[in-house]
C-alpha positions in Angstrom: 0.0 0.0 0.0 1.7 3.3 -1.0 2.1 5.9 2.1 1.0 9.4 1.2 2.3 12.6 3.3 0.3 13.7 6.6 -3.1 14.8 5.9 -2.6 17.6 7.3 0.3 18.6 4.7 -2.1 17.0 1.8 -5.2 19.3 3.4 -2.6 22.4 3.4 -1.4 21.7 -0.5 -4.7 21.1 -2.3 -6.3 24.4 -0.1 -3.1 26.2 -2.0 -3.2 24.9 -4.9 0.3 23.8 -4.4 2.0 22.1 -7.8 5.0 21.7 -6.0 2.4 18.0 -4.8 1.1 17.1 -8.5 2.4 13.6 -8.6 2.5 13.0 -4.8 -0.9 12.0 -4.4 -4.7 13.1 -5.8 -8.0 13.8 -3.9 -11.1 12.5 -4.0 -14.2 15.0 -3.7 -17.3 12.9 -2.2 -19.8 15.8 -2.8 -18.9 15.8 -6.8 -17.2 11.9 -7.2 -14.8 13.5 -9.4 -10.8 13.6 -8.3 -8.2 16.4 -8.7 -4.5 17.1 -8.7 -3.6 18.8 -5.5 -2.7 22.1 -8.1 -6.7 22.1 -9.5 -8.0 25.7 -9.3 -11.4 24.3 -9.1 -13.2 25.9 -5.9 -11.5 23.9 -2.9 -13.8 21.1 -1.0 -14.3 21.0 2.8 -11.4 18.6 4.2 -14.7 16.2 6.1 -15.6 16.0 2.3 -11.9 15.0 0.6 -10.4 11.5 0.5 -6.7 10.9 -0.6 -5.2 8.4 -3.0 -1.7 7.9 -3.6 -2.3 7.3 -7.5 -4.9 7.7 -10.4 -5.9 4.3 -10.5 -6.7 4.5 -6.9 -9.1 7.1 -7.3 -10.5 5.4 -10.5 -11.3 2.1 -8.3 -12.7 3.9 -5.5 -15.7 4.9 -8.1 -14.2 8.7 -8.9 -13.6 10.1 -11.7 -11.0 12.2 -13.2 -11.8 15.5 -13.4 -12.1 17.8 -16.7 -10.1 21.2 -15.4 -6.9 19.5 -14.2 -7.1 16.3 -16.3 -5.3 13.8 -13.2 -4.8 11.2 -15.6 -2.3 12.8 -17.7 1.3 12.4 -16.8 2.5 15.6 -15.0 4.2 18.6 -17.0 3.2 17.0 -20.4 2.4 19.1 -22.9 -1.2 18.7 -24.2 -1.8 16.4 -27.5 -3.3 19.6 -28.8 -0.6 22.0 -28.7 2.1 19.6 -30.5 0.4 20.3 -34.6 0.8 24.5 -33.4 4.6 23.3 -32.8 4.9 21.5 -35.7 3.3 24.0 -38.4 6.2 26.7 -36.9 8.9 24.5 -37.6 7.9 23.3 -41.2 8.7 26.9 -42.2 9.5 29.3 -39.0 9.8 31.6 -41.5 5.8 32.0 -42.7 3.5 33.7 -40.5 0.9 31.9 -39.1 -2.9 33.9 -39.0 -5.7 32.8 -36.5 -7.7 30.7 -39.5 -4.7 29.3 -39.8 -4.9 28.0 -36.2 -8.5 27.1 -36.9 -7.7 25.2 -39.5 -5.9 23.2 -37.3 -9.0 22.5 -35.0 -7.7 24.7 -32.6 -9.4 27.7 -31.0 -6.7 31.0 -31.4 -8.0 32.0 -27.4 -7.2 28.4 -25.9 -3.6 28.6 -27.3 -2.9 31.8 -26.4 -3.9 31.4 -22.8 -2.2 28.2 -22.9 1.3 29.3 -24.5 1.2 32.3 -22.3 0.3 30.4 -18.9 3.2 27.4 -20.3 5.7 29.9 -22.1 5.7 33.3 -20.9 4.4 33.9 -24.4 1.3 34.2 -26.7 1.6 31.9 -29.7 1.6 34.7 -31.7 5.0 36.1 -29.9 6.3 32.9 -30.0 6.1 32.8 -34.1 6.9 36.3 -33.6 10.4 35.9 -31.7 11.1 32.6 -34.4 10.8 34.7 -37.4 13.1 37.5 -36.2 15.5 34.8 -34.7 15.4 33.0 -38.2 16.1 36.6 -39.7 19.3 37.8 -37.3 21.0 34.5 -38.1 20.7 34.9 -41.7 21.8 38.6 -41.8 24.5 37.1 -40.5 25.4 34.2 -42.8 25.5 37.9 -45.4 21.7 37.1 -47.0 20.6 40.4 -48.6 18.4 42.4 -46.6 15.6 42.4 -48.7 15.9 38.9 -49.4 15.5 38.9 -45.3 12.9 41.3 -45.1 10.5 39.4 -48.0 11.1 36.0 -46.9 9.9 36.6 -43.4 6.9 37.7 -43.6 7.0 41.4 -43.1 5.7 43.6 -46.5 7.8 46.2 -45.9 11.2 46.9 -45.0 10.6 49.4 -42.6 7.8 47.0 -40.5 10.7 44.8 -40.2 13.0 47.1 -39.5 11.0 48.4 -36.6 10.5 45.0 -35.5 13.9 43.6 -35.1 15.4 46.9 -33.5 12.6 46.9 -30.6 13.8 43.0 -30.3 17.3 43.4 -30.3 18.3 47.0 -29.7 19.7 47.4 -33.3 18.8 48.2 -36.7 18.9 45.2 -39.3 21.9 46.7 -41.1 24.0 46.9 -38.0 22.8 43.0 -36.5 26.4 41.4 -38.1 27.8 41.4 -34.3 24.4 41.3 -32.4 24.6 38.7 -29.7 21.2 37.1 -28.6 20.1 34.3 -26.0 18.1 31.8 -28.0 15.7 29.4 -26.1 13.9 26.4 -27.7 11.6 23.7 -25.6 12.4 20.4 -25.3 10.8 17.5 -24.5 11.2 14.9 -22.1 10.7 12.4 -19.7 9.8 14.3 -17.3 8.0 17.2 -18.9 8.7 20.1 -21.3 11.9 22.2 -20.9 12.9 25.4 -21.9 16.5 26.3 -22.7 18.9 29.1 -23.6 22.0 29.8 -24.8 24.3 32.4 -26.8 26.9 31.7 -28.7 29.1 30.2 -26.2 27.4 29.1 -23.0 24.6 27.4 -22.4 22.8 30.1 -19.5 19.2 28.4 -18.8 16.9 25.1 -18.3 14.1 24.8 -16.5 11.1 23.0 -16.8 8.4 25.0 -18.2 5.6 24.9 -15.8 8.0 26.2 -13.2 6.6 29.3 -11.7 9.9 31.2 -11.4 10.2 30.5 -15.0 9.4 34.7 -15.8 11.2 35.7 -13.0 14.4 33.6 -14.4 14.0 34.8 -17.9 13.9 38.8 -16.1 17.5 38.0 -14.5 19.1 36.6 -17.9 17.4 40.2 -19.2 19.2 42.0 -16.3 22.3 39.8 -16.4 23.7 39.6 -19.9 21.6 42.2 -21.4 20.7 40.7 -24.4 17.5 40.5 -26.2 15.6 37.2 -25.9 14.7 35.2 -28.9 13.6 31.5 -29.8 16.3 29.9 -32.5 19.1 27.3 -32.3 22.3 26.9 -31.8 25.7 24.4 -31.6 25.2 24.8 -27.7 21.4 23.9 -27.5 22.4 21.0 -29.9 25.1 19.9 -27.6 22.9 20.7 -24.2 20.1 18.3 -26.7 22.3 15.9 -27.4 23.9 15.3 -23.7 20.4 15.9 -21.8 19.1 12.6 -24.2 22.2 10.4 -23.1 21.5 11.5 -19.3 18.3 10.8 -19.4 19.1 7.1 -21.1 21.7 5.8 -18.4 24.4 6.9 -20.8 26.3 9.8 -19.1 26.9 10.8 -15.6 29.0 14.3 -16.4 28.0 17.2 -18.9 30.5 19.0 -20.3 28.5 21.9 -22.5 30.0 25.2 -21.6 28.0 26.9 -18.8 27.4 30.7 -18.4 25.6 31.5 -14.9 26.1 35.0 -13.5 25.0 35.8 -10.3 26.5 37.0 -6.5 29.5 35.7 -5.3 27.8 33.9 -2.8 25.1 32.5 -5.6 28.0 31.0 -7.7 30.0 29.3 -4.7 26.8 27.8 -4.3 26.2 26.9 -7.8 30.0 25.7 -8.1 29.2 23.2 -5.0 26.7 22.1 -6.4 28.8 21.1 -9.5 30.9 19.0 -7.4 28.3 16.4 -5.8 28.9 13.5 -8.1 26.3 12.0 -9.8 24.3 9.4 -7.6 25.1 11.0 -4.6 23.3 13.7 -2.2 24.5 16.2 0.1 22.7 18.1 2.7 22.4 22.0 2.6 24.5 21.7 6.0 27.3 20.1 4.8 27.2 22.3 0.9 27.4 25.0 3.3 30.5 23.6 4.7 32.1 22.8 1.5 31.3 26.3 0.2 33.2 28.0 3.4 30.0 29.5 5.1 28.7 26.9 7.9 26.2 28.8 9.2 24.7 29.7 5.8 21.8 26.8 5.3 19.1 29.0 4.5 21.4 30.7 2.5 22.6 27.8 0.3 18.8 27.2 -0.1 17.7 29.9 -1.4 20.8 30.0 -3.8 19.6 26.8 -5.2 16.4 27.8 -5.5 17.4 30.1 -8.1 19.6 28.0 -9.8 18.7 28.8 -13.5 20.4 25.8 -15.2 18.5 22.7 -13.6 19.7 19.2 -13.9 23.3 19.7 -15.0 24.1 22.4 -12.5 22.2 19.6 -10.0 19.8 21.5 -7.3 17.9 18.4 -7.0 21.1 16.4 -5.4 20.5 18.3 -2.4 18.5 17.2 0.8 17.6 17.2 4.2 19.5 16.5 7.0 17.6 13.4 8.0 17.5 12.2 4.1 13.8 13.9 3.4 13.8 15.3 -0.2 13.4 19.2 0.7 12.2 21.5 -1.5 12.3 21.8 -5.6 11.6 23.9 -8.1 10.5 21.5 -10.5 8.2 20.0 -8.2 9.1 16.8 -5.8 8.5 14.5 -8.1 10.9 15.5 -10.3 13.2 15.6 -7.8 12.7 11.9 -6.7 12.4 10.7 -9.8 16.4 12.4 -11.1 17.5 10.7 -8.2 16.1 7.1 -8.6 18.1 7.6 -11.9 20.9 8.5 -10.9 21.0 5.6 -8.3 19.8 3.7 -10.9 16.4 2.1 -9.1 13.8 3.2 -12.0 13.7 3.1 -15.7 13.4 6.5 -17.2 10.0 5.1 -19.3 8.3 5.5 -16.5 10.1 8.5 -14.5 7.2 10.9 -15.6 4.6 8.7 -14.0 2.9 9.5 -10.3 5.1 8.4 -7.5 4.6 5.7 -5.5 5.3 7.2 -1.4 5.5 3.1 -0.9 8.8 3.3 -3.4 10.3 6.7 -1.6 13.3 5.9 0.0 15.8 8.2 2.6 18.9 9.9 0.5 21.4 9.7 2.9 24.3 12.2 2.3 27.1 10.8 0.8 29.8 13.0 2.5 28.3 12.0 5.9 25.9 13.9 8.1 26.8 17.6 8.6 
């Protein structure tokens, strides 16, 4: 029988609407007979009226069923079936614009994906196309394509539309882009959910999951940091990133080595750097990363560092625990968290790493360095 947290932690995370628990367990409303992630923004049930269930199938065999607002029976952070043809028209030709009929055409209503890309992304689907084209457009002004050939073959009818365009993007005019430095981000998918990276030319500078809430908070510090203009494209580093994050998430590699880029205050990147060196399979409380970053007494401080750690999984937050072996906080949700490190230990098969957690499977992650 899987063991779920205290009620009294389950009571206080559905009454928040706290997707930090998706995964962790699902209630049961007796009043409605339908069940709910513990992130539902549904109107919240009277705790005498909730039951808990560690998985779906639980909930299905005790006669509820899954309700329509926070679909429970899709695996957390996927991206809905819907949304993948809006993805897939882009990339057939990032370089065409794409109208609302367009959309339509698709089966899709223009509203739902707008509030969806924009609740997922940061973004409208509109912006998204938007920031493609001109990415697509500053990569081939610099490969020395004509300007008008440019202008023309990205959708804009004049030059001066695009012109306007691209400088309010990237601080420049077209003519003067040659040298313009950019942060490109593309999503990727994967076991565990959708991710969205970035990278210029030489570092890889962000990954996160995309339904993480700091996610516009993160892309206002890469603003702030390296003060460059924000645009979706590719690169040689996202490829690399692409190509190491697959082998990771096979078994096949235990160490990246893509080039990292990830400003911050001294005390942020000693943090970061410790966290670097916990090898893979291994934990370490945030007593004893305090310790090997030189400040003992900084716990809370070493926590909060990692919770803005802007590159997740290969600068590795989730390697870090409790004290007594309890998983702590993450950013990516717990689940996530478990699940990276039953990888890395090697106890479950990535096929299924995505799926709700079993509490009956949860183990204690002892430190590896000793206790603090």
């Amino acid at each position: 029988m899987a063991r779920l947290p205290s009620r009294t932690e389950m009571e206080r995370a559905y009454k928040r609407s706290d997707d930090r628990y998706d995964g962790l367990f699902f209630l049961g409303v007796r009043t409605t007979g339908i069940f709910c992630r513990p992130s539902c923004g549904a109107r919240k049930p009277l705790a005498k009226n909730v039951d808990f269930f560690a998985t779906a199938r639980e909930a299905l065999f005790a006669g509820y069923r899954p309700c329509k607002r926070c679909t429970p029976m899709a695996a957390v952070g996927e991206v809905p079936s819907w949304v993948k043809p809006l993805f897939s028209a882009v990339e057939r030709n990032p370089e065409e614009r794409i109208t609302d009929a367009d959309i339509r055409a698709l089966g899709i209503d223009p509203a739902r994906a707008r509030r969806l890309f924009h609740k997922t992304y940061g973004m409208t689907f509109q912006a998204y196309c938007r920031s493609r084209r001109l990415g697509q457009a500053l990569e081939r002004i610099r490969q020395g394509t004509n300007l008008d050939d440019v202008t023309l073959g990205h959708g804009y009818a004049s030059y001066s539309g695009f012109r306007d365009a691209f400088t309010k993007t990237f601080g420049t005019t077209p003519g003067k882009a040659g040298a313009t430095e950019s942060i490109l981000v593309c999503w990727i998918e994967s076991p565990l959910g959708p991710l969205i990276a970035g990278a210029t030319r030489k570092h890889l500078v962000l990954l996160e999951f995309t339904d993480r809430r700091m996610l516009e908070t993160q892309f206002d510090t890469l603003r702030k940091r390296f003060k460059l203009p924000i645009v979706t494209g590719d690169n040689d580093i996202l490829k690399h990133m692409r190509r190491e994050l697959a082998e990771y998430f096979s078994g096949k590699r235990k160490r990246f080595t893509v080039p990292l880029a990830y400003p911050g205050s001294l005390f942020q990147r000693r943090a970061w750097e410790g966290l670097l060196s916990i090898p893979y399979g291994t934990t370490r409380s945030y007593e004893a990363l305090a310790v090997t970053i030189g400040s003992p007494n900084a716990q809370r401080a070493v926590g909060h560092a990692n919770g803005l750690n802007r590159i997740a999984i290969i600068i590795p937050c989730h390697r870090v625990v409790h004290k007594d072996g309890s998983l702590g906080g993450y950013g990516g949700g717990l689940w996530r968290k478990q699940a990276l490190l039953e990888l890395e230990r090697g106890e479950r098969p990535l096929s299924t790493a995505h799926e709700p957690l079993d509490f009956a499977r949860q183990r204690t992650f002892k430190d590896a360095g000793g206790a603090a």
